[in-house]
DSSP file (Angstrom, degrees, kcal/mol; ACC not computed):
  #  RESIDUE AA STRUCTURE BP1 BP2  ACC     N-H-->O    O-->H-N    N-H-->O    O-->H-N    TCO  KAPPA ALPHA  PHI   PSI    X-CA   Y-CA   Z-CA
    1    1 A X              0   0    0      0, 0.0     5,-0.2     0, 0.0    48,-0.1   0.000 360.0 360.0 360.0 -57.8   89.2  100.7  112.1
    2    2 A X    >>  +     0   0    0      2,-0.2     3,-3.0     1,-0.2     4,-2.1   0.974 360.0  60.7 -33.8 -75.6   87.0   97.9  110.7
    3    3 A X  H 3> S+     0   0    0      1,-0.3     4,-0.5     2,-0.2    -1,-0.2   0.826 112.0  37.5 -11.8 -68.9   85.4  100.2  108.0
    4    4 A X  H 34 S+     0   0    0      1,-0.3    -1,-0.3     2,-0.2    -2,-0.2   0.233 113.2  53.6 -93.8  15.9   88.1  100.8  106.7
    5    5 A X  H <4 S+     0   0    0     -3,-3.0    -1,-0.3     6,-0.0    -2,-0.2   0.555 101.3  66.9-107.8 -33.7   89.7   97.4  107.1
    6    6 A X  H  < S+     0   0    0     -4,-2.1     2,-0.3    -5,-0.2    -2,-0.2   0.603  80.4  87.9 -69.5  -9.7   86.5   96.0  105.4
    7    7 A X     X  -     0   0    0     -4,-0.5     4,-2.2     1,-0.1    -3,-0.0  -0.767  69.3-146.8 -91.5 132.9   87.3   97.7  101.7
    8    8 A X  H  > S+     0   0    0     -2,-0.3     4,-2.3     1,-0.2     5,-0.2   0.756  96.0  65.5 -92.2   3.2   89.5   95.4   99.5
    9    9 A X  H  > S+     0   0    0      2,-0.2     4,-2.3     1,-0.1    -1,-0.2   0.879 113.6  39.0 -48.3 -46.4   91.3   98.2   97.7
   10   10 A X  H  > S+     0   0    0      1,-0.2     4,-1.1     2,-0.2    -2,-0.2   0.868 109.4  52.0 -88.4 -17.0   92.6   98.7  101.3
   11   11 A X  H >X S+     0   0    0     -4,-2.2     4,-2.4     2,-0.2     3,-1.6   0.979 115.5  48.0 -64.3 -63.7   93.0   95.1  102.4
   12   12 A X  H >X S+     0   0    0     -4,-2.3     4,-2.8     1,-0.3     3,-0.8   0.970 113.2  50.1 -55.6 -62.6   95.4   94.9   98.6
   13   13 A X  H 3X S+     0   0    0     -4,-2.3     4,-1.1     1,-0.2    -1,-0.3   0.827 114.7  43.6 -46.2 -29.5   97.5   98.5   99.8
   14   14 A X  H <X S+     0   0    0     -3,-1.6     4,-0.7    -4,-1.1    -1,-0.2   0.757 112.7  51.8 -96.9 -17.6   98.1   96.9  103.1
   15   15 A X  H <X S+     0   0    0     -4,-2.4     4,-0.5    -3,-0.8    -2,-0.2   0.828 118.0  41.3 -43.9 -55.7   99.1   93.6  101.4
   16   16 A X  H  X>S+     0   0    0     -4,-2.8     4,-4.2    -5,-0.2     5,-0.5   0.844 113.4  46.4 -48.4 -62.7  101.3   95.5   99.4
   17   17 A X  H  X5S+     0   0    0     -4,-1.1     4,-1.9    -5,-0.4    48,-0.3   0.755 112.3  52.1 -62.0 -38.1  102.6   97.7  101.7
   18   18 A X  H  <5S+     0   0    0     -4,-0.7    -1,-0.3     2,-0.2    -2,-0.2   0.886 120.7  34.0 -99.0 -45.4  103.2   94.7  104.2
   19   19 A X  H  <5S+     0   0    0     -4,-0.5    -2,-0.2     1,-0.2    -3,-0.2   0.968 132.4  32.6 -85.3 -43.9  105.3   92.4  101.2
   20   20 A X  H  <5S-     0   0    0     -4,-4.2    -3,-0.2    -5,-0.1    -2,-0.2   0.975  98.1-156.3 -68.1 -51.6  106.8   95.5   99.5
   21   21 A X     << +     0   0    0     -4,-1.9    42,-0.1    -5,-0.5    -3,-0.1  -0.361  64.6  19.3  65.6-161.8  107.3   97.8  102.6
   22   22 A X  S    S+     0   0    0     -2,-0.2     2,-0.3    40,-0.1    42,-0.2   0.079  81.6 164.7 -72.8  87.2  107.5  101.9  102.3
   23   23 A X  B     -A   63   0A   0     40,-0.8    40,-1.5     1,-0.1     2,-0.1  -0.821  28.1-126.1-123.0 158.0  105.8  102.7   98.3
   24   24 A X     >  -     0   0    0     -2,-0.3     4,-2.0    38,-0.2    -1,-0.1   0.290  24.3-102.1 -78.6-171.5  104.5  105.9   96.9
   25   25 A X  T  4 S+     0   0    0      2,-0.2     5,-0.2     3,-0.1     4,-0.1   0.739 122.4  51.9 -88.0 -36.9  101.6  106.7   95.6
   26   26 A X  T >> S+     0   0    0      2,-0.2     3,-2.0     1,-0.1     4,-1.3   0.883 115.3  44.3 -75.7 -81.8  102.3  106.6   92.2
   27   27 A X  T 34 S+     0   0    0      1,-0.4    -2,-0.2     2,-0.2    -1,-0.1   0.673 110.5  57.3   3.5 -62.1  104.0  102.5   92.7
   28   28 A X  T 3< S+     0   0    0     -4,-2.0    -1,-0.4     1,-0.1    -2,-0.2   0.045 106.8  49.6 -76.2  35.6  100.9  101.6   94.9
   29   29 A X  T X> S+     0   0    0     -3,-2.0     3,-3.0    -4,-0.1     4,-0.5   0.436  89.5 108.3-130.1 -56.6   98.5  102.7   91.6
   30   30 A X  T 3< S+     0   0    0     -4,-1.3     5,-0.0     1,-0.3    -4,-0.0  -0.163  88.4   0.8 -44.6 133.5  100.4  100.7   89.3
   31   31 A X  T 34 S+     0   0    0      1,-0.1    -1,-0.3    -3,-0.0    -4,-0.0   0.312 108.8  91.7 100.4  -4.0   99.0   97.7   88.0
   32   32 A X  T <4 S-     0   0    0     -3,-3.0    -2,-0.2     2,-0.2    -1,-0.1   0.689  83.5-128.7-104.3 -17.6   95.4   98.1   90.0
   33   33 A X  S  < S+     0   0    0     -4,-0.5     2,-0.5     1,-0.3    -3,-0.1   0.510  71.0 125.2  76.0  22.9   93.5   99.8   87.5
   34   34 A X        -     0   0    0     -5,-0.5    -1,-0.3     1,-0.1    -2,-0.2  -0.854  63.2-101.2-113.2 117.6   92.7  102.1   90.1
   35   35 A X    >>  -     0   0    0     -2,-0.5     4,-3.0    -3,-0.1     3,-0.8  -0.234  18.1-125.8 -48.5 146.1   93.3  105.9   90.1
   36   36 A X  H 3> S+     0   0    0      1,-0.3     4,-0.8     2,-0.2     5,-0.1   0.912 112.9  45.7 -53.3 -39.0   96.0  107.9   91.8
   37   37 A X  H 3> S+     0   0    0      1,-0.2     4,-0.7     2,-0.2     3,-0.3   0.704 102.2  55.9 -65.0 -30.0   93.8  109.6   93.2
   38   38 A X  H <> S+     0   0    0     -3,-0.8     4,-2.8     2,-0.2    -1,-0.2   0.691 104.4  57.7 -80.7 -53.0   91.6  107.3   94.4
   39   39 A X  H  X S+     0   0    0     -4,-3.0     4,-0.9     1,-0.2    -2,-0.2   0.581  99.2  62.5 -75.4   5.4   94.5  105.4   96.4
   40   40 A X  H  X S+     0   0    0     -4,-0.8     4,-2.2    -3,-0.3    -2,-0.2   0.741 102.4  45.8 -90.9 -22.7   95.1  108.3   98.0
   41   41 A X  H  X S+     0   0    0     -4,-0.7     4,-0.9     2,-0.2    -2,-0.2   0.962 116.9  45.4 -46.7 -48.8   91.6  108.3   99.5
   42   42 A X  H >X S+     0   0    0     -4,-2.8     3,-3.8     1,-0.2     4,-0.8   0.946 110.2  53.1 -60.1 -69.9   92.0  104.9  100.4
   43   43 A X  H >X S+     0   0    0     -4,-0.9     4,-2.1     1,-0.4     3,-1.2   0.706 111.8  54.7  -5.8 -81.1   95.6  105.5  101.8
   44   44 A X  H 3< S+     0   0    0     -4,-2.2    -1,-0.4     2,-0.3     4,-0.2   0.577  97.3  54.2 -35.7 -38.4   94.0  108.1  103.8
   45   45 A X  H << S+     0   0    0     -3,-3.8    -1,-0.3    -4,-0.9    -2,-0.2   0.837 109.2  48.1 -49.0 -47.4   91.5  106.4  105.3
   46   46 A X  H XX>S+     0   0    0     -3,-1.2     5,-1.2    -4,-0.8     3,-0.9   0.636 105.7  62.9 -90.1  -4.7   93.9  103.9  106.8
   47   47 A X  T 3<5S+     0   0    0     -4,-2.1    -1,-0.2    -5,-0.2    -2,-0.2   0.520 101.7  50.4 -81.1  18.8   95.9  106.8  107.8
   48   48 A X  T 345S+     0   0    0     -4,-0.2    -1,-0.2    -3,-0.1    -2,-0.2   0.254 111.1  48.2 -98.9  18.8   93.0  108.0  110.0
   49   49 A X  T <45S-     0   0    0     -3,-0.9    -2,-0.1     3,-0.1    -3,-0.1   0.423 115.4-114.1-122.2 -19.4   92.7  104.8  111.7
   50   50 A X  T  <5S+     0   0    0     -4,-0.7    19,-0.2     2,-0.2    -3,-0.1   0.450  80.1 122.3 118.8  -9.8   96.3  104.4  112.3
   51   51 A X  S   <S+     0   0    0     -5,-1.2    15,-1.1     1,-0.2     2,-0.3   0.345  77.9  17.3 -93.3   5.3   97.0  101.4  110.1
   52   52 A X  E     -B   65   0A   0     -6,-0.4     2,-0.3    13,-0.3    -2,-0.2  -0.973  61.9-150.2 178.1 144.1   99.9  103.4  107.9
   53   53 A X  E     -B   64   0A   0     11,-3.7    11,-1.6    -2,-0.3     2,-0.4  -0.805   9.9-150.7-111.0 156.2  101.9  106.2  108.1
   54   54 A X  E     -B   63   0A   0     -2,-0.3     2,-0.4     9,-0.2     9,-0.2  -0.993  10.0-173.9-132.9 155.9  103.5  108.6  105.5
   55   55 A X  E     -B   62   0A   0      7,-2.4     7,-1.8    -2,-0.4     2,-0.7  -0.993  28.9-118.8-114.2 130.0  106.4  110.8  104.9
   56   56 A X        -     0   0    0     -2,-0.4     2,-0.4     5,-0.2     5,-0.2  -0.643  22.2-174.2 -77.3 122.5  107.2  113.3  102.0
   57   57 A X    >   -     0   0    0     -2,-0.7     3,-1.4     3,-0.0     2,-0.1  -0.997  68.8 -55.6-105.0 116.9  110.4  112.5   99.9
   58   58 A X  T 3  S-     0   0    0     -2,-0.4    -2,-0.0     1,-0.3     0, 0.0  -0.351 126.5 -12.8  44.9-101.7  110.9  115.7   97.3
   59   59 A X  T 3  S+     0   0    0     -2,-0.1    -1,-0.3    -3,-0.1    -3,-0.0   0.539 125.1  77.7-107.2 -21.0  107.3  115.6   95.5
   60   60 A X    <   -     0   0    0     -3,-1.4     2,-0.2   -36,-0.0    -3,-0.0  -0.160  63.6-142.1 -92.0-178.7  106.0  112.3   96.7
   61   61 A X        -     0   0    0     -5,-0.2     2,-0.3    -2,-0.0    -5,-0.2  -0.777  16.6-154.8-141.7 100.1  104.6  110.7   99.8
   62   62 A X  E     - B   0  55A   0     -7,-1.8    -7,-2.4    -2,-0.2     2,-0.3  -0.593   8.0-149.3 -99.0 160.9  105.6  107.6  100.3
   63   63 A X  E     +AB  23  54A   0    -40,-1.5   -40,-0.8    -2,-0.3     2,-0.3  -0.731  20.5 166.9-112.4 123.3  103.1  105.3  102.4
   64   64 A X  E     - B   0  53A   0    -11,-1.6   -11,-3.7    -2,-0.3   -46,-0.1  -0.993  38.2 -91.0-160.1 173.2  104.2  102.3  104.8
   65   65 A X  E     - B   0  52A   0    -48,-0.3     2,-0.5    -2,-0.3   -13,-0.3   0.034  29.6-127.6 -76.5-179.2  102.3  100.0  107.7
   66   66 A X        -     0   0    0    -15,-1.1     5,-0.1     1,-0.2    -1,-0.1  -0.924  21.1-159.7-122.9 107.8  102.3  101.1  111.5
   67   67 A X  S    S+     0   0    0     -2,-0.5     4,-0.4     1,-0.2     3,-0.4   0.472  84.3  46.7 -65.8 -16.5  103.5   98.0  112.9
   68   68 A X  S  > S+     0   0    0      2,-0.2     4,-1.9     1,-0.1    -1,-0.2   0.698 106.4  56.2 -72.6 -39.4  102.1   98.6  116.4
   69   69 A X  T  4 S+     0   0    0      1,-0.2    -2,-0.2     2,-0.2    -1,-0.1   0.226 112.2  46.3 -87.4  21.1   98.6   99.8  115.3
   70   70 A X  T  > S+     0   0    0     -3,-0.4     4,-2.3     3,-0.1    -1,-0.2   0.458 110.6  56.2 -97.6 -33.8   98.5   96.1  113.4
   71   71 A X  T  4 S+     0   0    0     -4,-0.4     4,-0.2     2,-0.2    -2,-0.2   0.823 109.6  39.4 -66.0 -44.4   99.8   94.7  116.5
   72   72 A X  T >X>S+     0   0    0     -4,-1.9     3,-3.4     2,-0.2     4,-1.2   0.995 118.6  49.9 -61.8 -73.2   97.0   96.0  118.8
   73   73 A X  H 3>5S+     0   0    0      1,-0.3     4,-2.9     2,-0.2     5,-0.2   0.877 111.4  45.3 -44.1 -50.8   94.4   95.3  116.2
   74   74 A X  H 3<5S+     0   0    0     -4,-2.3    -1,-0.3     2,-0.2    -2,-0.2   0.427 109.6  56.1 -73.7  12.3   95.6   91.9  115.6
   75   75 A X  H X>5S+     0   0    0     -3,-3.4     3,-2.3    -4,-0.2     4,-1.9   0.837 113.0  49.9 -85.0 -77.9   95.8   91.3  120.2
   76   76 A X  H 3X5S+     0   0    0     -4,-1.2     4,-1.5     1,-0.3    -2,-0.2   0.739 112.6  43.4 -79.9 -14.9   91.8   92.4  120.0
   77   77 A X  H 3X<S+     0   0    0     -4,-2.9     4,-1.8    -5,-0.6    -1,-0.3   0.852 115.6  45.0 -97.5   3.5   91.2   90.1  117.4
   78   78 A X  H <> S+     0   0    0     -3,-2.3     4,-3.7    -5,-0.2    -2,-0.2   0.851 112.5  55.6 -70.3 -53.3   93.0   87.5  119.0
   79   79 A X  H  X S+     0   0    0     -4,-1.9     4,-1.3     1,-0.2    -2,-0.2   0.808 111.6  37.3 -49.3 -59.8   91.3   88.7  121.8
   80   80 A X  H  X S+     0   0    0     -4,-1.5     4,-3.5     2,-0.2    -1,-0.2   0.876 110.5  62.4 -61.9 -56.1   87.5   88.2  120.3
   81   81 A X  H  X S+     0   0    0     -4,-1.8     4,-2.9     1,-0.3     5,-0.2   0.821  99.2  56.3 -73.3 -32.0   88.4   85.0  118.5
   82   82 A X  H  X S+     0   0    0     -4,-3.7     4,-1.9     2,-0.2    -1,-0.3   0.965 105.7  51.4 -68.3 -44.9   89.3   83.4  122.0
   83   83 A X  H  X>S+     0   0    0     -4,-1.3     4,-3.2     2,-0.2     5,-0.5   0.927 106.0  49.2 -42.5 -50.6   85.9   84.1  123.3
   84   84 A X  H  X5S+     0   0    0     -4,-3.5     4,-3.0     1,-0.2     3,-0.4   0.994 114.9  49.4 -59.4 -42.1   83.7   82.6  120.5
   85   85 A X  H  X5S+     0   0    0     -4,-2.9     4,-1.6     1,-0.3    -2,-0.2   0.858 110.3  49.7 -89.1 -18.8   85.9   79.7  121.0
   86   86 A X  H  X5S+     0   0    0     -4,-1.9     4,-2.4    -5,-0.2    -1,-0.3   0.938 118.6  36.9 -57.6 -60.2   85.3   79.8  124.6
   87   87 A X  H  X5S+     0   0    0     -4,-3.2     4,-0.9    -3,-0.4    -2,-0.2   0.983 107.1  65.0 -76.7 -39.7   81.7   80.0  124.2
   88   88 A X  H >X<S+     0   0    0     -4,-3.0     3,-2.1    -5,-0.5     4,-1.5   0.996 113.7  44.7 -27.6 -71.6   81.8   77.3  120.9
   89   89 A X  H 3X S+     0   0    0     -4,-1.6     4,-3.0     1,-0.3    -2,-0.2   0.886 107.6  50.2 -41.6 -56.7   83.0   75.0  123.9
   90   90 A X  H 3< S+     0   0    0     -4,-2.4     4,-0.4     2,-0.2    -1,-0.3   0.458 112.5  42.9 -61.8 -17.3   80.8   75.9  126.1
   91   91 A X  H <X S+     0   0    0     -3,-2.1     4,-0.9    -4,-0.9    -2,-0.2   0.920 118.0  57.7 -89.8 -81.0   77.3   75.4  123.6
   92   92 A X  H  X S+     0   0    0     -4,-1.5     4,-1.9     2,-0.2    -2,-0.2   0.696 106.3  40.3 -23.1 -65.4   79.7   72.0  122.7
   93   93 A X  H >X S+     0   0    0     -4,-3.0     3,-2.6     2,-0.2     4,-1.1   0.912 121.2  52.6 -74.5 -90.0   79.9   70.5  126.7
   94   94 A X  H >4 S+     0   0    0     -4,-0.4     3,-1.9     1,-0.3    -2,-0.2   0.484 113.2  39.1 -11.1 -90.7   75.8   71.7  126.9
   95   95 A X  H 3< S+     0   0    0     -4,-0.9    -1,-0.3     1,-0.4    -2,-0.2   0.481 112.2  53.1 -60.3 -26.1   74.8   70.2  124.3
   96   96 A X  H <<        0   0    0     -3,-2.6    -1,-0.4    -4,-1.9    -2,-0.2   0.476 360.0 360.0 -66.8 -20.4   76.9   66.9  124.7
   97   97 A X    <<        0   0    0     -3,-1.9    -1,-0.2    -4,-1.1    -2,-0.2   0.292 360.0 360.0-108.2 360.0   75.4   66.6  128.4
């Protein structure tokens, strides 16, 4: 999930995806300098992790997020971020003493 949250071709497609909502392949290409082909890797990637779904209309495939599988991800990082700050605190009160 990370991996493929760590490339910023795919951080910009979910950006996209997120402001625009449900774009095609050809739509999400425009304007990145970026092959069609090449966003479909990407595109692919975050649809093996869960982060986006697609459907075919005629010839295309258009591409949009999975608002639950953002939800989760963003709960565990929620999740993570309360611990460091738990343990930040906890360093904080030590070291203060």
């Amino acid at each position: 999930m990370f991996a493929a949250l760590g490339d910023t071709t795919r951080l910009g497609l979910l950006g996209r995806l997120s402001a625009e909502g449900p774009l095609s392949i050809t739509r999400l290409s425009q304007g990145t300098g970026v092959t069609r082909q090449a966003i479909t890797r990407h595109l692919d990637s975050l649809g093996r992790v869960g982060l986006v779904r697609d459907v075919r209309r005629g010839r295309e495939r258009v591409f949009a997020l999975d608002l639950k599988r953002l939800e989760k991800v963003r709960q565990y990082l929620d999740h993570v971020a309360a611990q460091w700050d738990a343990a930040a605190a906890r360093l904080k009160a030590f070291v203060e003493k």
